[in-house]
C-alpha positions in Angstrom: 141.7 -68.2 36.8 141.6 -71.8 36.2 144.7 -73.3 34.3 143.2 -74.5 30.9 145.2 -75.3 28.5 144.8 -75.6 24.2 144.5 -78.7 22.9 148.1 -79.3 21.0 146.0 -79.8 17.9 144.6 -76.0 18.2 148.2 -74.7 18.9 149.7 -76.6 16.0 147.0 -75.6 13.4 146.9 -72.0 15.1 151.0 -71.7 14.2 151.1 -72.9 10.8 148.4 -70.1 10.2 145.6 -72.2 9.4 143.6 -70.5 11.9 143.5 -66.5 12.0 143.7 -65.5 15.5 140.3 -63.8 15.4 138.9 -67.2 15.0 139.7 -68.2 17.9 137.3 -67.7 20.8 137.8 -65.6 23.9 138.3 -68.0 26.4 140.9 -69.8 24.1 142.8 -66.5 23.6 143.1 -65.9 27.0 144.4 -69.4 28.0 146.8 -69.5 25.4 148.0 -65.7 26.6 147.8 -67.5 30.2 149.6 -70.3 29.5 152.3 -68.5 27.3 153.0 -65.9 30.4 153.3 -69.2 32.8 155.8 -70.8 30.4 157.8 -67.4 29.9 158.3 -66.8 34.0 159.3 -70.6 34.3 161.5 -70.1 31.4 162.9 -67.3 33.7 163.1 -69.1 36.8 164.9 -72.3 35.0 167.7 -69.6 33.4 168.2 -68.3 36.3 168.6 -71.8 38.4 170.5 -73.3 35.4 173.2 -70.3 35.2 173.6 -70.3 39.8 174.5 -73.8 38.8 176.9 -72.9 36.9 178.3 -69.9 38.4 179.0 -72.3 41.9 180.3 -74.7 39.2 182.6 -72.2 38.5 183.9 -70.7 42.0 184.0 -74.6 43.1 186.6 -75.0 40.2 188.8 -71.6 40.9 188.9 -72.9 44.7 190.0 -76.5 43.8 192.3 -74.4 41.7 193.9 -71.8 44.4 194.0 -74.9 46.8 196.1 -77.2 44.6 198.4 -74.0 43.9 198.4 -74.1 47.9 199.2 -77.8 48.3 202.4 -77.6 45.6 203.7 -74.7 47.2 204.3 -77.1 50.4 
């Protein structure tokens, strides 16, 4: 399937309910449907990146932490 994408103008008049969803055309439908499922799995990915970051963010910070406890034990 080719990645088409609603003009923003569609979109914005589609939300504030100015259109009814019937009249929008097949093809329009189903790149909107297409382009909302691309979004929501990069949505996923870019969650899941985001909180890896910040779990390592958080281990880096215990480990400075257990070494300085280390360091003033000497």
């Amino acid at each position: 399937m080719k990645n088409r994408v609603i003009d923003d103008h569609v979109l914005e008049t589609f939300v504030a309910q100015k259109y009814h969803w019937k009249s929008l055309n097949h093809d329009q439908q189903m790149a909107m449907a297409v382009e909302l499922m691309r979004h929501r799995y990069m949505e996923r990915k870019l969650y899941n990146f985001i909180e890896s970051v910040i779990e390592d963010k958080q281990a880096w910070h215990k480990y400075r932490d257990l070494l300085v406890k280390e360091v003033s034990k000497l």
